[in-house]
N, C-alpha and C positions, 0 to 999 in steps of 0.2 A: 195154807195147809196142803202140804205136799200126799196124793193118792196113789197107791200102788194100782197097777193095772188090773190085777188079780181082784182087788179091793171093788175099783170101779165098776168093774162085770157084773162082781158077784151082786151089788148093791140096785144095777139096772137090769140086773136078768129077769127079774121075775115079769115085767111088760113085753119083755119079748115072749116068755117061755107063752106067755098069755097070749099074743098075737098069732104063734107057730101053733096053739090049740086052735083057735078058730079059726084059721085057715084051713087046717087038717076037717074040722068039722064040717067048713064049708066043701072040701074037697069031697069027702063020707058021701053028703049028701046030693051032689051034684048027679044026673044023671044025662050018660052019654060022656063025650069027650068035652063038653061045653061046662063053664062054672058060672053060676049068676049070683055077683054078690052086692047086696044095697050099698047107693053109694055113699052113704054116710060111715057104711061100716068100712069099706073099703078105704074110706078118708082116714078114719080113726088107724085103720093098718099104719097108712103112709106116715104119718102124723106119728106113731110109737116108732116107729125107724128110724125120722129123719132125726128126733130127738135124743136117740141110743146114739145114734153116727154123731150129729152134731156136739154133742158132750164129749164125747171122744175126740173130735178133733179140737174141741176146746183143751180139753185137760191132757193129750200125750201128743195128739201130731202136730201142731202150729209149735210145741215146745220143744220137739225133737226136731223141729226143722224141716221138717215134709212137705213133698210138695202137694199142693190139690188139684182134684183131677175135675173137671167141669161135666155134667153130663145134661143132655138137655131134658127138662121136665114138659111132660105135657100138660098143658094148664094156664095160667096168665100169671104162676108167680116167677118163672125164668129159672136159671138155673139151680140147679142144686151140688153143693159145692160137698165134693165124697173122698 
């Protein structure tokens, strides 16, 4: 089943739209220049991202041919491929 891009978005936006509120929230609250956020919530960030990105380059950029760009993660699971 072939998905339009438009389709795709609109079907994975709402875990972002929800990730870019509790970050803003976390930001609200923050006080001074400094942010402190638990790391499990900060996991659960990475974690909604790298699955929005990785779907995407499952279903439009490995098919149109794109290249990937490697960036290093810091962590023990190694790159992250964007």
């Amino acid at each position: 089943m072939e998905m339009s891009v438009e389709k795709f978005v609109s079907r994975r936006m709402h875990p972002v739209r929800v990730t870019v509120g509790l970050l803003n929230r976390e930001l609200d609250g923050a006080k001074g220049d400094e942010v402190s956020m638990d790391r499990e919530m900060l996991e659960s960030v990475i974690n909604t991202l790298e699955i929005f990105i990785g779907d995407y380059d499952v279903n439009f950029k490995k098919a149109a041919g794109g290249r990937e760009k490697k960036f290093v993660e810091s962590g023990n699971k190694g790159p992250v491929k964007v």
